[in-house]
C-alpha positions in Angstrom: -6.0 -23.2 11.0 -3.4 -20.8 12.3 -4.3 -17.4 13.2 -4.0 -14.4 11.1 -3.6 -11.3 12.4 -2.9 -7.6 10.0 -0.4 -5.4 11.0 -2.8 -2.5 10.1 -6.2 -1.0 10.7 -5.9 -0.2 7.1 -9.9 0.2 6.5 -8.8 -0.9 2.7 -6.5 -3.7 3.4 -9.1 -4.6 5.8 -12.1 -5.0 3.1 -9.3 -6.4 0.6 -8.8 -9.6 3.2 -12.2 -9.9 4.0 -13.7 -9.6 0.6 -10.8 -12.3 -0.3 -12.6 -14.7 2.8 -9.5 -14.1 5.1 -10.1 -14.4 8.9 -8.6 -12.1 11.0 -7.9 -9.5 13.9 -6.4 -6.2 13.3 -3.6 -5.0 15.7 -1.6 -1.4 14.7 2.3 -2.2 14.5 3.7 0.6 16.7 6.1 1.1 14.2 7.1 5.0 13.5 7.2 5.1 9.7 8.1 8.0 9.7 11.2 7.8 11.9 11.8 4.7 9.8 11.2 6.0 6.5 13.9 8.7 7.1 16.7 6.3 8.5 15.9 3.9 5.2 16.4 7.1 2.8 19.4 8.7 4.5 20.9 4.7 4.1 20.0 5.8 0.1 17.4 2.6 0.0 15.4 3.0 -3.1 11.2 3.5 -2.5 10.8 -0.3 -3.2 12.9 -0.9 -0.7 11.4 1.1 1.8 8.3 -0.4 1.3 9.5 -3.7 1.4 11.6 -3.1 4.9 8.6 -0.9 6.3 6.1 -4.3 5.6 8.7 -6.3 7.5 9.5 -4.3 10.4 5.7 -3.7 11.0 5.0 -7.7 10.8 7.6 -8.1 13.0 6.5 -5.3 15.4 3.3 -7.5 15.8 4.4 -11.0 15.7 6.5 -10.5 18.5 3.0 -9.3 20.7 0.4 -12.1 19.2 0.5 -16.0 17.8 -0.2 -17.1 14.8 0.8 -15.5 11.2 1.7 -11.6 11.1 1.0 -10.0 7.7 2.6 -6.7 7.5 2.0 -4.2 4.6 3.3 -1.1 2.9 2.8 0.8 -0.2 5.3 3.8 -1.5 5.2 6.2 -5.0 7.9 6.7 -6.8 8.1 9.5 -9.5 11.9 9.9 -11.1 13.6 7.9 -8.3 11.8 10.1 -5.8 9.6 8.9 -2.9 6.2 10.6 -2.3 4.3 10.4 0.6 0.9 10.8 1.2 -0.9 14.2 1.2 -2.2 16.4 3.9 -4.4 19.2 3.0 -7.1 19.8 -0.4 -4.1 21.7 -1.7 -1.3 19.8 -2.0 -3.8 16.9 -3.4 -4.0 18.9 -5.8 -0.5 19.8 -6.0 0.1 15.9 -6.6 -1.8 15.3 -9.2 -0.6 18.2 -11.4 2.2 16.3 -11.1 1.6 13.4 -12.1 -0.4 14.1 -14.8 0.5 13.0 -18.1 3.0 11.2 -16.7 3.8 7.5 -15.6 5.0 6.8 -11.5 5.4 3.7 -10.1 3.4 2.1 -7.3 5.5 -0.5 -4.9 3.2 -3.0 -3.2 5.1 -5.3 -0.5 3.5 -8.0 2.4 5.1 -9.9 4.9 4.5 -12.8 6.6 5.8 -13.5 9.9 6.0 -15.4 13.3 7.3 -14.7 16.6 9.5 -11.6 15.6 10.8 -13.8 12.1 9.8 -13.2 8.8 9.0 -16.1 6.8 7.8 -14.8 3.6 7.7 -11.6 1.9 6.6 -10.5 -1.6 6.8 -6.7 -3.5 5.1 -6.1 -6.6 5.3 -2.9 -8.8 2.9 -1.3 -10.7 3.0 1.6 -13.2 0.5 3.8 -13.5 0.0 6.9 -16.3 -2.0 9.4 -15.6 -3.9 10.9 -19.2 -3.2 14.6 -19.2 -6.8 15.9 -18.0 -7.9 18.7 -17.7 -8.0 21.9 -15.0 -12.1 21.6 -15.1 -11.8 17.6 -14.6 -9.1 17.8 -12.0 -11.1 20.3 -10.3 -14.7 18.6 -10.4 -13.2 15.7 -9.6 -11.4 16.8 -6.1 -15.2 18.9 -5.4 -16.4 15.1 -5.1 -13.6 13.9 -3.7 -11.9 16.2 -1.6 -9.8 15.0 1.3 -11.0 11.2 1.2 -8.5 10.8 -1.9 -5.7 12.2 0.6 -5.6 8.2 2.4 -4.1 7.1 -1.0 -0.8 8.2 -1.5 -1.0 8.8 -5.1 -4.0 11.0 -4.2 -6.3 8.7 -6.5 -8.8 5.4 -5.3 -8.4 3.5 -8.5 -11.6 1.4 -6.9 -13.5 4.6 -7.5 -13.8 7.9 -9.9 -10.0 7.6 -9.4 -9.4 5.7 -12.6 -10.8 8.2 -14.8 -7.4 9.7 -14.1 -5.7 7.1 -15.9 -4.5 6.2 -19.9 -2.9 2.8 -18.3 -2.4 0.4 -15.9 0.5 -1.9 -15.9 0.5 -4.2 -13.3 -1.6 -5.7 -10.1 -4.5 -4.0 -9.5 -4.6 -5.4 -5.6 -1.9 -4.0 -5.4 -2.2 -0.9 -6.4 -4.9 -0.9 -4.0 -2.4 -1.9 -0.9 -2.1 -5.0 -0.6 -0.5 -7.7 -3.3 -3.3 -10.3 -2.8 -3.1 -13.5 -5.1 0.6 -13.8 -3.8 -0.7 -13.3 -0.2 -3.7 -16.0 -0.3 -1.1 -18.4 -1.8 1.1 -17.8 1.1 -1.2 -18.2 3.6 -2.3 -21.4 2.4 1.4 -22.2 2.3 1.2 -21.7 6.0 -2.0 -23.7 6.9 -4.0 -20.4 7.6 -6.5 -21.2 4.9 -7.8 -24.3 3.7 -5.9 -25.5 0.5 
């Protein structure tokens, strides 16, 4: 089998592949989103598109150090056309989700595969999400119990969890919505001999 390695020590992408019976090692990509992020908007690339570039160029990052298959990964939120990263502090959590509620946003999901600094296979999947319009005491109990853990997710939420009490539907993967597009992915990487077939 070929080696895998994620581009990521994403604890929840990590649990996702090994849940899924994926062997692999961890490496971070060195990429600064950030800094990359910014060029991709100010070039007017829509928040699926970020996303998909940002799981490239962090595959790449890493497939150029190690052998084997790379698998790169991004997620972004998009609300109006708008891309929303994730939160800092209790507040704007909260912020967040008073902003989302009652209405729908859409959740791009995108993985890469590649090999010695090429990509050879990449996938993005979108999900839409709508928040129910809940209430100021159930917003509130529900960040006492969660506080900041829910700030690693950037639509403030861990669907996995109490997090989809905050929602009327769900239109879509729900791997991906929790990071990482998976039933694509395992196909892939038998594609690529890195699982048995």
């Amino acid at each position: 089998m070929i080696p895998v390695t994620l581009a990521s020590e994403s604890r929840a992408r990590g649990e996702l592949l090994r849940a899924a019976g994926v062997t692999f090692a961890s490496l971070t990509s060195g990429v600064d989103e950030a800094l990359e992020k910014a060029g991709l908007l100010a070039a007017r690339v829509s928040p699926a598109e970020v996303a998909a570039a940002l799981a490239d160029r962090k595959a790449v990052s890493v497939s150029r150090r190690t052998s084997g298959l790379v698998i790169g990964a991004d997620q972004t939120l998009e609300v109006d056309g708008g891309l929303y990263d994730k939160t800092t502090t209790l507040e704007d959590t909260r912020r967040r989700l008073v902003q989302l509620r009652g209405r729908a946003h859409s959740l791009h999901a995108a993985v890469s595969l590649a090999r010695d600094g090429q990509v050879l296979w990449r996938n993005l999947t979108t999900v839409t999400l709508t928040m129910r319009d809940f209430s100021e005491a159930f917003l509130d109990s529900y960040l006492a119990r969660n506080g900041q853990a829910v700030a690693s997710s950037v639509g403030a939420y861990h669907l996995e969890g109490e997090g989809v009490q905050l929602f009327e539907s769900i239109e879509g993967d729900y791997f991906a919505v929790l990071g990482l597009p998976l039933t694509p992915l395992l196909a892939a990487l038998r594609a690529h001999h890195a699982m048995p077939s």
